[in-house]
N, C-alpha and C positions, 0 to 999 in steps of 0.2 A: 506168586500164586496165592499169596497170603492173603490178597483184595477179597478172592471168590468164596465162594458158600460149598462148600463138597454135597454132592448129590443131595443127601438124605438130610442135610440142612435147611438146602434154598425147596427140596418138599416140604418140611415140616415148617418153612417158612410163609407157603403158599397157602396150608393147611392153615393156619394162624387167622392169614389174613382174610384168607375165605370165612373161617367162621365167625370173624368178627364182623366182617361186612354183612355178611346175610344177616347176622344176629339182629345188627340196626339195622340196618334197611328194614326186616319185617316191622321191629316194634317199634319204628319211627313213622312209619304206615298207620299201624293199629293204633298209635299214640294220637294222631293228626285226625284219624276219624274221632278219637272218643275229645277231639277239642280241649288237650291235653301239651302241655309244653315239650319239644319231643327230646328235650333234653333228659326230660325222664326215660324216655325210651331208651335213649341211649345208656344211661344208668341202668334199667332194668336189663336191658341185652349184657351187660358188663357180668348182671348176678347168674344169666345164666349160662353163658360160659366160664365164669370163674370158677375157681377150686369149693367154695362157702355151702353152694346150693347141691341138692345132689341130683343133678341133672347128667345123662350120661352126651355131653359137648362141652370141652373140655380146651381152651385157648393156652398157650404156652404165656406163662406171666411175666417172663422177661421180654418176650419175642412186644408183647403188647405195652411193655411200659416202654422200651423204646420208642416204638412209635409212636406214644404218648408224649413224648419229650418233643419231638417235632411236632404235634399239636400243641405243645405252649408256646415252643418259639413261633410259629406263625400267630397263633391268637393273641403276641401278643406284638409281635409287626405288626398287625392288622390294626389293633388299636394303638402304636405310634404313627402309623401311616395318618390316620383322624387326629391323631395332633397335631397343634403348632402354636406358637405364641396368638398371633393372630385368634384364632379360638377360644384362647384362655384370657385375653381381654375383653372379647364380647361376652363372656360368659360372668365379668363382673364380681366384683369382691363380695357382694353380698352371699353369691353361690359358695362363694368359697369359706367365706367363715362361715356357713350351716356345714359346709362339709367338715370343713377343721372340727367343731364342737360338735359334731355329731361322732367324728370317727375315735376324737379321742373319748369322749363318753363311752361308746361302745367297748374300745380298749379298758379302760377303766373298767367296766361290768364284768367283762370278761374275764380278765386277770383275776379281778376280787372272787367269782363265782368257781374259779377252778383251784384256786388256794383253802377256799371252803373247801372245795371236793378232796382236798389233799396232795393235789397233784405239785409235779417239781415248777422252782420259778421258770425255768424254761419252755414246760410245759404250761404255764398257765399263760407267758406272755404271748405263744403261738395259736392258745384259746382267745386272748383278746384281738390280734389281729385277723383271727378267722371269723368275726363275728363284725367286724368294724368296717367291711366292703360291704354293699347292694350290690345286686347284679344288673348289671346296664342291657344282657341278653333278652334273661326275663323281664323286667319292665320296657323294654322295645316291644318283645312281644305282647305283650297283655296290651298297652297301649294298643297299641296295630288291631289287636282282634276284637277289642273292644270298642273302637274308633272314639279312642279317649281326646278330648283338645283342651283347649285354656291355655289360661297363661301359667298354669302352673304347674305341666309338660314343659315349658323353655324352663322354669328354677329346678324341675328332677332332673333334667340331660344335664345342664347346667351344675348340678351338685354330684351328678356323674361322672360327669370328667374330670372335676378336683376330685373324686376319691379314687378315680382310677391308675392318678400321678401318686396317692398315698398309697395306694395298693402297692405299688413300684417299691416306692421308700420302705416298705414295711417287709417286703422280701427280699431285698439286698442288705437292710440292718440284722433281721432274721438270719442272713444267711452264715454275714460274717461275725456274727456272737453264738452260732450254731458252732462253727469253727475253730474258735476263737478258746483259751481259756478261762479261768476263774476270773471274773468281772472286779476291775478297780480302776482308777481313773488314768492309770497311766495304761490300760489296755483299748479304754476306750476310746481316749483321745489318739490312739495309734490310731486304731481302726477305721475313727473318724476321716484321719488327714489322709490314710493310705484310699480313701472310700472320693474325697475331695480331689485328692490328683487323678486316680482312675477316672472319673467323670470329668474330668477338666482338660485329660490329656485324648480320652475319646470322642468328647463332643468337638474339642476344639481343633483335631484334626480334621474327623469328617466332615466338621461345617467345609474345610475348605477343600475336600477332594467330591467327597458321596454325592450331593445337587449336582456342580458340574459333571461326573462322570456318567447321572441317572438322565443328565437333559440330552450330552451326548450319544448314549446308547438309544432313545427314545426315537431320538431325528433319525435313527436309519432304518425306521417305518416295518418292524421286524417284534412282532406282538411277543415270538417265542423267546428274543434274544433279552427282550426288556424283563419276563417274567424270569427267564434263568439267573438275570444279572442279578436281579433284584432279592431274588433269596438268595444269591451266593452274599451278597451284601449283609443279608441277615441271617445267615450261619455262618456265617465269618466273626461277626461283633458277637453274637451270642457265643461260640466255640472263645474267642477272647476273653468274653467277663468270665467265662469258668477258668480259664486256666490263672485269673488273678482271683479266685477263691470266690467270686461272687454267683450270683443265681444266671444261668442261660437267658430266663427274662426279661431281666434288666440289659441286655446284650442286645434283646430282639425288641425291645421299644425303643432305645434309644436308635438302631437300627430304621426301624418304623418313621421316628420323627425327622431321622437326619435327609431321609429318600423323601419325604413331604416337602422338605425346605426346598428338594428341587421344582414343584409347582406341577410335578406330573404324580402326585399322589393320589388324585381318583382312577385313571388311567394305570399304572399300578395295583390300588387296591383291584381293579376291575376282571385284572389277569388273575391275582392272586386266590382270588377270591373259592373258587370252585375246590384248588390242591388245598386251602385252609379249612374249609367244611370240609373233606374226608379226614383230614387227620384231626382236627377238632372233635368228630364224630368217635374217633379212633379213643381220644383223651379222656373223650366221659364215658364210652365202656371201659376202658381201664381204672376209670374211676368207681364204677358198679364192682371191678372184678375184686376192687378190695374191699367189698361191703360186707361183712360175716353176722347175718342176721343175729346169731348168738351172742356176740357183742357188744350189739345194737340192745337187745335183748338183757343184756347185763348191764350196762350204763342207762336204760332209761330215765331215772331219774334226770343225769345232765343233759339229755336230750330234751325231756320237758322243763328244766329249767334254763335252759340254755335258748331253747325256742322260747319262750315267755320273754325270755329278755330281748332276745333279738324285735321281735314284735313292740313292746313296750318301751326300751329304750331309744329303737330308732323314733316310734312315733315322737315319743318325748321329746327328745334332744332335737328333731328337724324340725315338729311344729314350734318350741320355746326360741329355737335361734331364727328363723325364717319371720316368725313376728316379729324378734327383737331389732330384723334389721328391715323393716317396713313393712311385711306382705301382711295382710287382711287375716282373720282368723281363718277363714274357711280356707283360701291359699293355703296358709301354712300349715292345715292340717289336712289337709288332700296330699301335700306332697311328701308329709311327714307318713301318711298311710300306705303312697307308691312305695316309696323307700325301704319298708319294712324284710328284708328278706335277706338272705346271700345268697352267692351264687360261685360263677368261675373263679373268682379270685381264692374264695374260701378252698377250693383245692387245691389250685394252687399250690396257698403256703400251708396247708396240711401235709403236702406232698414233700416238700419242700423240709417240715419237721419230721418226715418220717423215713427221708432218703440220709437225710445231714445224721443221724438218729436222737438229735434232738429230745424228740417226742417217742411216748410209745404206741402201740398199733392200733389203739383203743381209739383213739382220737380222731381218726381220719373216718372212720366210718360214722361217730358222733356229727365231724362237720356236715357230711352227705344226709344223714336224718334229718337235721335242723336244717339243713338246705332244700331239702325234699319238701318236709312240713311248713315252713312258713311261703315256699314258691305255687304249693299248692292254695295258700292263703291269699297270699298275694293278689288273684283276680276280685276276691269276694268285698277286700279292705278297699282297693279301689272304686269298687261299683258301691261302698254303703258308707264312703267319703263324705260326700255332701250331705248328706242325711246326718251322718255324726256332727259333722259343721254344725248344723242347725241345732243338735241338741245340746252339743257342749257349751253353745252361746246362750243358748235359752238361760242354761245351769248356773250362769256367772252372775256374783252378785250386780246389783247396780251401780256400784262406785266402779267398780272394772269394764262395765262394755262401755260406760262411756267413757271412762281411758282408752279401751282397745278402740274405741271410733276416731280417737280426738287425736292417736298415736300416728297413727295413717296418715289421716291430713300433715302432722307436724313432721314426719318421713317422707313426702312429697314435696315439702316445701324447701326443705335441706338439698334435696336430690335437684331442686330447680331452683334455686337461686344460691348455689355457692358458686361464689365470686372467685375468679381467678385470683387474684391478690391473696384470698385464704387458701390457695390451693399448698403451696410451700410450706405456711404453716401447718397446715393437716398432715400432709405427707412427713413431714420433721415428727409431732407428736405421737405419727403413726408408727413410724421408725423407733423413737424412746422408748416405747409402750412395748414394742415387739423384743428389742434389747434386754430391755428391766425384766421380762417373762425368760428368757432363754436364758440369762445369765443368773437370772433366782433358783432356775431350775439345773442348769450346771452346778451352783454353791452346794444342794439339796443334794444332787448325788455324788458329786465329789465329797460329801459331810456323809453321805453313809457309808460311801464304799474306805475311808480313808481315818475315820474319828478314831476305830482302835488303833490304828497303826502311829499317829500323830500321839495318841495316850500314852503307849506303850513309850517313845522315843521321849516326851518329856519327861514321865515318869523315870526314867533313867539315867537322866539326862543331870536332873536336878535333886532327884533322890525326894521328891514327891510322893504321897501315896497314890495307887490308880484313880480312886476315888477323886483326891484333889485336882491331879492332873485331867481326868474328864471334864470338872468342870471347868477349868480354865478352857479345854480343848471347845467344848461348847460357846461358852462366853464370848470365846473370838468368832465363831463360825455366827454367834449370832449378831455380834457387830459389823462383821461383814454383811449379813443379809440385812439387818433392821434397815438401813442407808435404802436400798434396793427396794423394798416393801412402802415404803415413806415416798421412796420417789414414784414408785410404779402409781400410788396412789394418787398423788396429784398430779401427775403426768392426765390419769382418768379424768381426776376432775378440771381439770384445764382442758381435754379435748369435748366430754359433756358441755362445759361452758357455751364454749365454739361456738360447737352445732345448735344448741339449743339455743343463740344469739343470733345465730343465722336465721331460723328457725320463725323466732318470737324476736323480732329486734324490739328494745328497749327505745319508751318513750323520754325526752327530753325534758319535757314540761309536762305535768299534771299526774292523774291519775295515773298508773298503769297498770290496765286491764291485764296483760297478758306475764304477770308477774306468778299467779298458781299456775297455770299450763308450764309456762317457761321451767319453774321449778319441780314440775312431776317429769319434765322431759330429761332435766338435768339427771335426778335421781333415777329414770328408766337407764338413760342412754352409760351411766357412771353403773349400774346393775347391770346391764350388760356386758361392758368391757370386764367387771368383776370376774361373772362368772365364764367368760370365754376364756380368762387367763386362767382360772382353778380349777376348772376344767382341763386345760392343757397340761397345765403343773403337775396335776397329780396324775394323770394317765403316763407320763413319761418317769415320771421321777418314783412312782411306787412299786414297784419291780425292785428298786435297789432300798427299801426302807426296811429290809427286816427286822433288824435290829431296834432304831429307833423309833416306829412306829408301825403299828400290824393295822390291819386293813378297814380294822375293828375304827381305831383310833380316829385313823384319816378322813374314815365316811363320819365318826360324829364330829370331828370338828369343820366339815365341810358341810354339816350340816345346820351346825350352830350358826355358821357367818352364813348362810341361807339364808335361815329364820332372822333373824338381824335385819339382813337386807330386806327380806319380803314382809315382815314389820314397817320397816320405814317406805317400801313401796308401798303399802296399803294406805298409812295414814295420808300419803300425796295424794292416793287415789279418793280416798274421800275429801280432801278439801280439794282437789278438784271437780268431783259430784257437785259439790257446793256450790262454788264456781260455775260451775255447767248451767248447773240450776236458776241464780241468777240471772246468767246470761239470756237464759230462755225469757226472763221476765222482760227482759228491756227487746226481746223479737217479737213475744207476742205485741207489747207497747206499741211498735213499729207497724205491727200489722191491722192490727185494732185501729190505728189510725189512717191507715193507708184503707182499709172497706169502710171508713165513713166516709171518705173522701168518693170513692166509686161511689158510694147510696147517690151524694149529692151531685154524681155528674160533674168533678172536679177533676177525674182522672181518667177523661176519656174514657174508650170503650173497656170492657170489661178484662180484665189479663189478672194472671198472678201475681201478687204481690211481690216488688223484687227488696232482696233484703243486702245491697250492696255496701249500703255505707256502715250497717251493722256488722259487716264484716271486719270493714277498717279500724271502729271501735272495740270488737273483740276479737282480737287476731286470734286466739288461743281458741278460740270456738271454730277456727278455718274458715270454710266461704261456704255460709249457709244459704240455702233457697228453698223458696217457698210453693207447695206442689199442692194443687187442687184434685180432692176425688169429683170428677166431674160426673152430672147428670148418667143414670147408666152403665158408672163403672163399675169392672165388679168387684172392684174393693167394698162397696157398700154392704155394710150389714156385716162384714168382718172383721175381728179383733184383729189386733196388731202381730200379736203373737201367729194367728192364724196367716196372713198375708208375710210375716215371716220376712219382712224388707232387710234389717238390720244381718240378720243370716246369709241372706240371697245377695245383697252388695254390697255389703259392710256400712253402708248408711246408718242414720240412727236418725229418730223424730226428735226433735226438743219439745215441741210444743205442739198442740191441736188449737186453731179458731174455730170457732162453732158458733157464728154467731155474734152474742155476747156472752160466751162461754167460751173464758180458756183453761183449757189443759195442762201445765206444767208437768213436764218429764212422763208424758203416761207409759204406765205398765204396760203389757203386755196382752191386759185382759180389756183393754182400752177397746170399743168398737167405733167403725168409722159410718160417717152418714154423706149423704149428696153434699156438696157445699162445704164440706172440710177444708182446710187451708194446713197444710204440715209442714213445719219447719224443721227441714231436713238439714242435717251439718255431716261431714265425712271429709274423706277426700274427693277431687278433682272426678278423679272414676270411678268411687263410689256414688256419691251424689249423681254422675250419669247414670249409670245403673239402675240409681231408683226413681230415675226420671221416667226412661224407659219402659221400668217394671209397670210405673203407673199409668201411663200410655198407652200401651201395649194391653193394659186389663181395660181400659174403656174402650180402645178401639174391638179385642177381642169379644165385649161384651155389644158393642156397637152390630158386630158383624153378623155375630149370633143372633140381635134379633131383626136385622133383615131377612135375615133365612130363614125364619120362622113365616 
């Protein structure tokens, strides 16, 4: 008898469920007219049956976090169900290193801004990881309602689905350090391997029962039997990872992935789908029901520093990593402005630090604010995207857009002719590079959590003072890592080489043109790998630096080898301008010669001048072509800056003919006439781009004056 609810239970059960249902239902209505995410709604229905507000409807808070608990394990089946290897190789390494260096960036902010605030280190590191997710709900929807497209929608979904695997990681590490006691390296490394078998021994069975028994259930043509099998599948794995200490979550995605690998995953999701929107719905009023405006009201200050960052540092971190590993400016800052917010995952693991008691109760209603405020932002950053594009390019000196033009093409060209033969060696360097990061970052917190304990044991040892014994204890910690550091570093510079050789192959005999390009790609591509690794490094390993280093410390020496590095980028970037500049000299030559040759009827009918062999000669300048404002168009009478090419498809002009008037590198304030000839360089679909652009304004002006 002990299964059933006694009378006055399974009422006050019914009573729960009704007022939470109506709650949302109304404000997911009201929410949907006012063209509003109705996740809010659902939040707002949470504050008005909660204890916080004083409204007299009044939801039972255990009765509701229950069934809160069942809205995360489905939400988050529902997102293993959409995974699978398959997926996460279409989705491409580049997506994923913006996600890595975005998410650890985030972490890093966050950690540092809640140690300001004073909070405990456990507390500040469940601030980093609350702040280090995008929400994949909300930017679906704003997408969707907005009839957002480009291609830089596939690098947000794509930078979605790796952070949604790190969402994972970050609440099963969370959970079992939540757990867990005083942190040192022989706690960790427990944790680790006990964290390694659990995953090894779950995945590795269900690969070989869960698909077979989902394809079997499937085939006997029975919609209710496939949806009952299928959550008992995924409250079985979820009920498992809790009872080996880890998050329900992590039980119900991997649940999710393994029922995918049977190939009836949409078919699944499809049943699923309806029982997961009510308890889902269920989840975010219980998330409103812990909201205590007063709270909210007493923390503001981290709620507007915390929102600030979220904003600021996503844009940062996804526009700087997304250029650095090819996309266009305006790409990488379109999708660095989608990205800007949190969302599901940030309750989540709030939830998560404040069930474990981890965290104190302060914090869960901080994530919900700064989840509220930047989701409401969210629509506006996208729609004044492109618009920002255009001005933050305008703003960049001239040694940099024509690096950021010249980048593109030279990240096109890597992406389309590496040669299988280099495939092995890449993948090796790419392997060392990753080793030399994890095992620098193992040495760093094994050296914090362990340097007094190793002091204390010499000094005793040998009858030492602590002082002496410190620094021998150092001394080795640092002969250990110097080796690591050394290697990590031309590990970089040997994989730059590579690509930048791939890239700009080096000539045999003579001249070689493409010796400054080749070398600002080196030093980009060797700046990048930098700051992906210290980036990484220090999001993981500063949680365990109290002692020898505060946070203070970390960000100015992370700031010094910045400046360092963005120094020796800059001066590439100018002798590359230089370069540029040149090269422009020997296009117009080309082209000057090629419209005398048309005057005299040498080159047949009248066409644009093609500038192919100029290309062969300056590989570093990419494959420039030559574009005519023709009769009519209405580029005519418009500055450069005005027509805004370089903005609009990342193209750049090198040079204007006019005539017997050439142009070299014009400004922006440069104006265009009938009869212009512009020598345009970029990449492959840049240069399309502004082909189109230019086309498209003569046809469009064409059109306009027939209708006149």
């Amino acid at each position: 008898m002990g299964v059933y609810l006694r009378p006055m239970d399974a009422h006050d059960f019914l009573r729960t469920l009704a007022v939470v249902l109506s709650a949302a239902g109304l404000t997911t209505v009201i929410f949907q007219r006012l063209r509003q995410p109705v996740v809010f709604g659902y939040l707002f229905a949470g504050m008005i049956v909660g204890p916080h507000v004083p409204i007299p409807v009044v939801a039972d808070v255990a009765t509701v976090q229950a069934l809160a608990e069942t809205g995360v394990i489905l939400l988050l089946f529902s997102l293993g169900l959409e995974f699978s290897l398959r997926k996460l190789i279409r989705v491409g390494p580049r997506a994923g290193i913006v996600a890595v260096v975005q998410s650890s960036l985030m972490v890093w902010i966050g950690y540092s801004l809640a140690r300001a605030f004073g909070w405990t280190t456990m507390e500040s590191l469940y601030a980093g990881a609350i702040i280090a997710i995008s929400s994949t709900t909300i930017i679906a929807k704003a997408f969707q309602e907005q009839g957002v497209t480009g291609k830089f929608t596939q690098l947000v979904l794509g930078v979605l689905i790796i952070e949604d695997l790190i969402g994972i990681f970050l609440i099963t590490i969370l959970t079992a350090l939540s757990a867990g006691s005083e942190l040192s390296a022989e706690s960790l490394a427990t944790t680790g391997m006990r964290l390694g078998i659990f995953l090894a021994g779950l995945i590795g069975v269900g690969l070989l029962l869960i698909p077979r028994a989902v394809r079997a259930v499937v085939r006997m043509a029975r919609p209710e039997t496939t949806l009952i099998a299928s959550m008992g599948i995924c409250f079985a794995a979820a009920l498992l990872a809790q009872a080996f200490g880890y998050s329900v979550a992590l039980g119900a995605f991997i649940a999710g992935s393994l029922v995918g690998e049977s190939g009836e995953e949409k078919r699944v999701a499809h049943l699923i789908e309806p029982v997961r929107d009510v308890f889902a719905a269920i989840f975010f009023v219980a998330v409103g029901m812990l909201i205590d405006p007063k709270l909210v009201a007493q923390y503001w200050l981290p709620v507007v520093a915390f929102t600030i960052a979220v904003i600021v540092g996503k844009v940062f971190g996804v526009t700087i990593s997304a250029f650095f590993t090819g996309y266009s400016t305006r790409t990488s800052l379109q999708t660095g402005m989608s990205l800007a917010q949190i969302g599901e995952f940030s309750f989540i693991i709030a939830g998560v630090g404040l069930a474990t008691g981890a965290t104190r109760s302060f914090l869960y209603p901080i994530a919900v604010a700064v989840s509220a405020i930047t989701t409401l932002i969210t629509p506006w950053l996208i729609r004044a995207a492109p618009s920002t594009a255009v001005f933050v390019d305008s703003k960049l000196p001239r040694p940099i857009q024509t690096f950021v033009t010249l980048y593109g093409s030279w990240m096109e060209r890597i992406r389309e002719s590496r040669a299988r033969s280099e495939r092995p060696r890449l993948r090796r360097l790419l392997g060392v590079l990753l080793l030399d990061v994890v095992v620098i970052a193992l040495v760093l917190i094994g050296a914090a959590l362990e340097t007094r304990r190793f002091t204390d044991l010499l000094a005793a040892s040998s009858g030492l003072s602590t002082m002496a014994a410190r620094v021998i204890v150092v001394a080795g910690i640092t002969t250990i890592a110097l080796p690591l550091l050394v290697g990590f570093f031309r590990t970089a510079r040997q994989l730059g080489n590579m690509l930048a050789h791939e890239a700009l192959p080096p000539v045999e005999k003579g001249v070689d043109f493409a010796a400054a390009p080749r070398r600002a790609l080196i030093v980009t591509l060797q700046l990048a790998v930098v700051i992906v690794a210290v980036v990484f490094v220090v999001a993981v390993t500063q949680p365990f630096l109290p002692r020898i280093g505060s946070t203070f410390v970390v960000a100015v020496g992370v700031g010094v080898l910045l400046l360092v590095l963005g120094i020796t980028f800059w001066r590439t970037a100018a002798d590359l301008h230089g370069h540029a500049r040149a090269g422009a000299e020997v296009i117009v030559a080309v082209l000057a010669q090629q419209m005398a040759a048309e005057k005299t009827g040498t080159a047949g009918e009248r066409a644009a001048p093609s500038l192919d062999s100029v290309g062969k000669i300056l590989p570093g300048l990419g494959d420039p072509v030559s574009l005519r404002v023709e009769p009519g168009s209405a580029l005519e009478g418009q500055t450069l800056a005005g027509v805004n090419l370089r903005g609009l498809t990342g193209a750049t002009v090198l040079a204007i003919v006019r005539g017997d008037r050439q142009v070299l590198m014009p400004s922006g304030q440069e104006t265009l006439h009938e009869g212009d000839i512009l020598a345009v360089v970029g990449s492959h679909e840049a240069v399309e781009s502004a082909r189109a652009l230019i086309a498209g304004s003569t046809n469009s002006a064409a059109q306009g004056s027939s209708t006149e």
